[in-house]
Structure formats: C-alpha cells, structure tokens
C-alpha positions in Angstrom: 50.9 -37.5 -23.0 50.8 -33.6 -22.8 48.0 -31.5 -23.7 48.1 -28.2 -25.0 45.9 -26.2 -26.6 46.1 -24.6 -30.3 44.6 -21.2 -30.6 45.3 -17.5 -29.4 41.9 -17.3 -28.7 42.2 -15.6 -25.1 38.5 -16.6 -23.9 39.3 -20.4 -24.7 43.0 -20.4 -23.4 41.7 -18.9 -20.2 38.4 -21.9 -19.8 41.2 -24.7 -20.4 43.8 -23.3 -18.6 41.5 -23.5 -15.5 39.8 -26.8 -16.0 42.3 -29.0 -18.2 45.4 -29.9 -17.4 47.3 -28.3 -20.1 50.9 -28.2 -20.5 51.1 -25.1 -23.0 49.3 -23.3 -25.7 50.4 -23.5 -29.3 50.2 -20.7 -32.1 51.1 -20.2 -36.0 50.6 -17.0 -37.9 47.4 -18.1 -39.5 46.0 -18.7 -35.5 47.6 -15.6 -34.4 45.9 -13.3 -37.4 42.2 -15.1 -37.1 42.1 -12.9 -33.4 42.6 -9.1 -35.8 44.5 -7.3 -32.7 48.1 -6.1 -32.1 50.8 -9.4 -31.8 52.4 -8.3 -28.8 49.6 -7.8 -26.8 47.9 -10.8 -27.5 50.9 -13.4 -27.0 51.9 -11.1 -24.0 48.4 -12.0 -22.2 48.5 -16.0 -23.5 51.8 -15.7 -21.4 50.1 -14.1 -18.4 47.1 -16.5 -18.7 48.9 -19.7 -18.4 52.4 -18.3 -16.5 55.8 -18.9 -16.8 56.3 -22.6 -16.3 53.5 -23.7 -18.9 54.8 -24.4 -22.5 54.2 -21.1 -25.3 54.8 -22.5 -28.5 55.2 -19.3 -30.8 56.2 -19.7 -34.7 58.6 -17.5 -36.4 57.7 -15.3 -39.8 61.1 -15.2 -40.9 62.4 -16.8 -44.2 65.9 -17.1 -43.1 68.3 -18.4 -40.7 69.8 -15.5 -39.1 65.9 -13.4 -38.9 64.6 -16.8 -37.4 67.5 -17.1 -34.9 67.0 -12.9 -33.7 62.9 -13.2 -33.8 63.6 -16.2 -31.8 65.7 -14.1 -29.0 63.2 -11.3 -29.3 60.4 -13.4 -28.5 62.6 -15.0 -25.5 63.2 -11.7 -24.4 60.0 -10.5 -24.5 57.9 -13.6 -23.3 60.3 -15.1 -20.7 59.1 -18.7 -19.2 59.2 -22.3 -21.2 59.0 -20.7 -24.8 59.6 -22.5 -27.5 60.1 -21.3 -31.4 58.0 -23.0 -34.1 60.2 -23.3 -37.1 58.7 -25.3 -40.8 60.9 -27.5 -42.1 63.3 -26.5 -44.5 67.0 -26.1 -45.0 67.3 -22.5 -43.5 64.7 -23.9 -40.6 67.2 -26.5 -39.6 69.7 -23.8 -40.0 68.3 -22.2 -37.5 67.7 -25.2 -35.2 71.4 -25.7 -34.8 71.9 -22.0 -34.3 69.5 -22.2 -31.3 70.1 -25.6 -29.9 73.7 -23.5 -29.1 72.2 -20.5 -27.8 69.7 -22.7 -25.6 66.3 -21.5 -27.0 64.2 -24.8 -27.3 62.8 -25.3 -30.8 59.5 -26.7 -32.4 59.9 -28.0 -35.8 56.8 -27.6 -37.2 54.9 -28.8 -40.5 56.2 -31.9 -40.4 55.1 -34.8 -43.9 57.5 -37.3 -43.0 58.9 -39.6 -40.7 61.8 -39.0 -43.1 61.5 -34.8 -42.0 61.3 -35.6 -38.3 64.4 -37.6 -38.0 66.6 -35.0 -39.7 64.7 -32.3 -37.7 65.6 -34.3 -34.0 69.0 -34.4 -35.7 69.5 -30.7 -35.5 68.1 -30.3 -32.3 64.8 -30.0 -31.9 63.1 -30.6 -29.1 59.5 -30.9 -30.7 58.1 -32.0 -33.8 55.0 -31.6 -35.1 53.3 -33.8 -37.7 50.5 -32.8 -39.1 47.3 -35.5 -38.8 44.4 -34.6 -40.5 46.6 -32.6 -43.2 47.6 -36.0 -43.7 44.6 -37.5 -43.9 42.7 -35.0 -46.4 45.7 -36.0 -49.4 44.8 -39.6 -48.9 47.7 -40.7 -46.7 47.4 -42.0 -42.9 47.8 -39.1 -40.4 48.2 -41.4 -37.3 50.8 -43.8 -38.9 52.9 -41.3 -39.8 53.0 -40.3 -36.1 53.5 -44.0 -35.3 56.3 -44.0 -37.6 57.9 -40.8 -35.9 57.4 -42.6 -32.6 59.0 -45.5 -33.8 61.6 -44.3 -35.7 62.9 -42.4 -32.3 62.4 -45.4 -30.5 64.7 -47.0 -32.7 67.6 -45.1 -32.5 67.0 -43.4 -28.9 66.1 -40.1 -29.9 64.8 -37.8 -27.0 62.8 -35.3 -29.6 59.2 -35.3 -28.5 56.6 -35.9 -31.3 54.0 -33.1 -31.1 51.1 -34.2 -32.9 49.0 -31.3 -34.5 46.0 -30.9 -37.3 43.3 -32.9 -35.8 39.7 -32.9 -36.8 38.0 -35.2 -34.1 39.1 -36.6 -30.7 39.2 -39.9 -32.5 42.9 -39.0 -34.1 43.7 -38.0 -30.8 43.0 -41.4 -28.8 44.9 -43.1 -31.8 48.0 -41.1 -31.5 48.1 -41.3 -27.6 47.3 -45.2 -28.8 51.0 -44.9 -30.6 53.3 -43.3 -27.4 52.8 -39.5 -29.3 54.2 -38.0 -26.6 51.9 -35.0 -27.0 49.4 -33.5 -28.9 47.7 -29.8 -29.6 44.5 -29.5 -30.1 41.3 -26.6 -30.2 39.2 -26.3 -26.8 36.4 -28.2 -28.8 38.6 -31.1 -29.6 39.7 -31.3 -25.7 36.0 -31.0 -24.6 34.8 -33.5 -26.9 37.8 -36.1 -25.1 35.7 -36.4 -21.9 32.2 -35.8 -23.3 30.1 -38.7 -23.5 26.4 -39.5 -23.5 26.6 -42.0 -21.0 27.9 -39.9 -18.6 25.3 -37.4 -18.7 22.4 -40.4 -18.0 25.0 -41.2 -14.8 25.0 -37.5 -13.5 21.2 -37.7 -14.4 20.4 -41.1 -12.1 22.6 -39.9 -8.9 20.7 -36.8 -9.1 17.4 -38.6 -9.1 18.4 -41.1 -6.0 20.1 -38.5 -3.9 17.1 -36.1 -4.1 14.7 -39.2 -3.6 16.6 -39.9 -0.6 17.6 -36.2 0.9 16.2 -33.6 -1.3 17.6 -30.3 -2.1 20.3 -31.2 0.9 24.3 -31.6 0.2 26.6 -33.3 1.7 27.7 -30.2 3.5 24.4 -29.9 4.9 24.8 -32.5 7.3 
C-alpha cells in the first residue's frame, strides 16, 4: 500500500513528508486553486518539499488531446523527478494516455465511476487510476466495492495498472480499500493522522509515563 497525500497545502505536505511515510502528494485544480497563489511557485516548492524520487501527481486543465499531451511535457520539464499527469476520463483523456505512454510520461487517470472506466483506462496505458470512494458513496453506490472490483478485475486479466484510491471521508474507507489489495490510496493530512490515532494509545503513553517516573523520575534513559 502507498500513501500519499492530497492537497497543495505546503504546511501539511511539509508535517507528513517528515513524519509519514509517504510516497507522493496528489493535486487537482480545485486543490491547487483552494491555496490563492501563483501555480508555478507552489507545485515548484511541493517538488522541493518531498524531492525528486517521491511521486507528484499533477492534473492537466486541458480539454484536448494534443494541449493535455504539451501541458503534460511542460510540467515534466518544469518539475523533473517521478511526475505523473492526472488526466479525467474521457475519449480525448485516453487519447492522450496513448500519446504519453509513447513519449514515456507516466499517467494518472483520474475521476474514475467504474470498474468498467478503469479497465479501458489500464488499456491505454495508464499507470494509475483513481476511483473515487466517498463520491461514490454520497449517490448511493459502494465506494469500496467499486475499488474491489478495479482490484479484481486487474487481477483477472494480469493488468499491472495500480488502483489509486481517492475521495475519502474517514480512515474507515481507507482500512477497507487496503482490506481489498488497493494498491494505494491519497488522502488529506487529517485522514492519515486519524489512521494511527487511537484512544487507547494515549491511556498506554499515559501508564508508562506514570511507572517510569514512579521508578526514576524526571531521568531518561540517556541519563544513565
């Protein structure tokens, strides 16, 4: 399972970055616009934070096959390292999937419905698609089965395409895709917090406190 986190927020990227082990950050235009400051600035620095072998997962605003494929190369250019392009499925998307997979960008196939969508998207060469959960989820349907589905379905017919799991709510959707074999998931820094907070833990911390100082005070181990 790979982690990475899904926000341009550059406070957040940096916490995670340095205490999680995260394998990438993930952005869309509507994450990328919530931060009101210049683009290339801003995914510049999420590529400083995390360096060049950590996944940056950057989606394109183009319409059309030929602007995706050149905003693609730009953002290449420009951001160097393991980049990958988001692209939504659609017919000038997976246009522009095959155009890349032969130029060697990697691509992220992104708004994904359908297990039906994520076999035709691993078809034309993505490397990554992402289902969304909790979009799912909020239209009545079954977030996590879909991604069980996706998981299966490559299974099936050997398919190397990694299923990117993204749109959770609660750390709950995430234990239940990693449940599945989603081979990764993106989520806020709240949602990764939240995966190994629990109350039980705190009364642990609380009780080795309270016997080590019983037994040795204010004194650490490296006081000895």
């Amino acid at each position: 399972m790979l982690y990475m986190l899904d926000t341009a927020d550059l406070e957040a990227i940096r916490h995670c970055n340095e205490f999680y082990p995260l394998a990438g950050v993930t952005t869309n235009p509507s994450i990328i616009s919530k931060q009101k400051t210049d683009f290339w600035p801003l995914v510049e620095e999420i590529r400083a934070i995390i360096g060049p072998d950590k996944m940056l997962h950057v989606q394109t605003t183009q319409k059309q096959a030929d602007g995706i494929v050149a905003e693609a190369k730009l953002l290449k250019e420009r951001l160097g390292g393991n980049f990958y392009i988001k692209i939504p499925i659609c017919e000038e998307g997976l246009k522009a999937t095959m155009m890349l997979k032969e130029a060697g960008i990697p691509v992220t196939m992104t708004a994904i419905f359908t297990p039906a969508q994520a076999l035709i998207a691993a078809k034309a060469g993505a490397d990554f698609v992402a289902p969304y959960v909790n979009r799912l989820d909020n239209i009545l349907s079954d977030g996590v089965s879909v991604v069980d589905d996706i998981v299966q379905l490559f299974n099936a017919h050997g398919i190397k395409t990694r299923v990117l799991a993204a749109s959770f709510k609660n750390a709950e959707q995430v234990h239940k895709c990693a449940l599945c074999g989603c081979h990764s998931v993106t989520i806020t820094g709240d949602i990764m917090k939240t995966l190994i907070s629990h109350p039980m833990v705190d009364t642990a911390l609380a009780n080795f406190d309270k016997d080590w100082k019983r037994a040795y005070g204010d004194k650490k181990i490296l006081d000895f």
